[in-house]
C-alpha positions as CSV (number, residue, x, y, z in Angstrom):
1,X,38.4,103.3,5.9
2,X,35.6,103.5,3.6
3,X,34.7,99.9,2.4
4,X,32.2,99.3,-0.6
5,X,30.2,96.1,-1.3
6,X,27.3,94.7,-2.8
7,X,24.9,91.6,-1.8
8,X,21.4,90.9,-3.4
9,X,19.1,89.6,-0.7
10,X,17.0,88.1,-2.5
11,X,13.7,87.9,-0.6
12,X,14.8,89.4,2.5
13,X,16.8,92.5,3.5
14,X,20.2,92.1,4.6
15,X,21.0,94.4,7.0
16,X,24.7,95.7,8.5
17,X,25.6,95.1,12.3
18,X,29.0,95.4,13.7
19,X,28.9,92.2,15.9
20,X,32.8,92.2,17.0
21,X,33.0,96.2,17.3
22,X,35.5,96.6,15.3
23,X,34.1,99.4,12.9
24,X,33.4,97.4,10.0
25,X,29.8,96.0,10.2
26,X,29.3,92.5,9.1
27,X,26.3,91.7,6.8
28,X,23.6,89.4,8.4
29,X,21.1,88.2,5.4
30,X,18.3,85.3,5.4
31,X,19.1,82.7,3.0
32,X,16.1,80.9,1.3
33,X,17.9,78.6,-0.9
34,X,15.1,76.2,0.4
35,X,12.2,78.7,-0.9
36,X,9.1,76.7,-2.5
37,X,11.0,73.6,-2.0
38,X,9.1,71.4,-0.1
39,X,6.6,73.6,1.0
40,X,4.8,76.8,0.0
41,X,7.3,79.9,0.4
42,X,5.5,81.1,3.7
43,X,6.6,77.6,5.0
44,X,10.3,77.5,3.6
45,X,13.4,76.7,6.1
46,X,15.4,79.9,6.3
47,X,18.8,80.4,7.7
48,X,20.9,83.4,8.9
49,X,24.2,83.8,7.3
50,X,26.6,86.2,8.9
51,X,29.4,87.9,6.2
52,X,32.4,89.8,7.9
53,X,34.6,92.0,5.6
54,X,38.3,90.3,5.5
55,X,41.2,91.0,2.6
56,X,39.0,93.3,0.6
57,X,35.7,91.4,0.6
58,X,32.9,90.1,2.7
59,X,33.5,86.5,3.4
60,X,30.7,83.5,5.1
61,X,31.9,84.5,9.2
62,X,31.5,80.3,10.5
63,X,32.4,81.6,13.6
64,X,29.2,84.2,14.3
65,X,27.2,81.3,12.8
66,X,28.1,78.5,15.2
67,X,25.5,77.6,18.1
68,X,25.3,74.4,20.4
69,X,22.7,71.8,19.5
70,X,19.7,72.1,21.0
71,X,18.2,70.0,23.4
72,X,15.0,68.9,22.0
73,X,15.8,66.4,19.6
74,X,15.7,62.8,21.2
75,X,11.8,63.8,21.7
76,X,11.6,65.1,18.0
77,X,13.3,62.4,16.0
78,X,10.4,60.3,17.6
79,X,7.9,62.5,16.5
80,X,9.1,62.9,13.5
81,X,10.0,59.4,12.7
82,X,5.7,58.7,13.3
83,X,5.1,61.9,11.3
84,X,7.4,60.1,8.4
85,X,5.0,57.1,8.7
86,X,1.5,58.9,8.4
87,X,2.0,61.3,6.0
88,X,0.1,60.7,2.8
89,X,-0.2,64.8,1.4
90,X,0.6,68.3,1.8
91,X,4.0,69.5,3.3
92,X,6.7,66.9,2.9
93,X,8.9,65.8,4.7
94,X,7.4,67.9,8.1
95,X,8.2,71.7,8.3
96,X,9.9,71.3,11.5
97,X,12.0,68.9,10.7
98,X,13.4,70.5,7.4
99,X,14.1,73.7,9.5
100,X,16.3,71.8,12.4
101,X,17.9,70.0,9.9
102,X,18.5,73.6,8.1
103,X,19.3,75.3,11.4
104,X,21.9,72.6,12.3
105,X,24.1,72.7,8.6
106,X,23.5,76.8,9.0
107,X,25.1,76.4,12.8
108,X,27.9,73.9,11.8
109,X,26.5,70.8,13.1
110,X,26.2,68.8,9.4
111,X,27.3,65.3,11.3
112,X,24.3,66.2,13.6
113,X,22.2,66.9,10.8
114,X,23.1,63.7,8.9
115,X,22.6,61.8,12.1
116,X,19.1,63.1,13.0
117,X,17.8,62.7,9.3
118,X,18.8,59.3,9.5
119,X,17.0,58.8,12.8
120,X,14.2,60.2,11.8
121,X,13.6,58.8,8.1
122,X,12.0,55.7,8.2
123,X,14.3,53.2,5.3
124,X,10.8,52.2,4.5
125,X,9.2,55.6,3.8
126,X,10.6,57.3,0.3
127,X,12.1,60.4,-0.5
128,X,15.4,60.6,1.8
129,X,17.8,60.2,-1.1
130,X,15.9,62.9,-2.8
131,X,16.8,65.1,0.1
């Protein structure tokens, strides 16, 4: 079977790997729908998104995307949450923390995500709405 399609990577490649060997690659691509925001573009949060061909068309494969939370987080929130505090220029909010929080939506962990920005945003420090 011959199958044809089309995706515009934007600042990255996306490039074909057949991750359940079934003969019909799936497409792995770097989203930077965070690009400049937040940072300069070298700094931007990227994510991997993994498309697998299904009823004629390559559809967002959840289930390649999915990893368990890491491990590090208790320690980070604090860091971050004193990071939050002394911050008066440059990068904002920390790089770090905008790429877990990517990371975690990207690996289906949004409750997580929601939970750590909480954590970590100070009420009195501005900007989380605008997040």
């Amino acid at each position: 079977m011959l199958v044809s399609a089309e995706t515009d990577g934007g600042n990255f490649q996306p490039y074909f790997e057949d991750l359940n060997r079934d003969g019909l690659p799936e497409i792995k691509a770097t989203d930077d729908f965070l690009a400049y925001r937040f940072s300069s573009f070298a700094y931007s949060a990227t994510a991997e998104v993994i498309l697998e061909y299904s009823a004629g068309t390559y559809r967002v494969a959840a289930e390649y995307m999915k990893k368990p939370a890491p491990d590090f987080l208790d320690k980070e929130i604090q860091s971050w949450q004193k990071e939050f505090r002394e911050t008066t220029a440059g990068d904002y909010p920390p790089r770090r923390f905008i790429q877990t929080i990517t990371n975690l939506f990207f690996t289906g962990k949004k409750e997580l995500a929601l939970d750590v920005i909480n954590q970590a945003w100070p009420t009195n420090v501005p900007g989380k709405a605008d997040f």
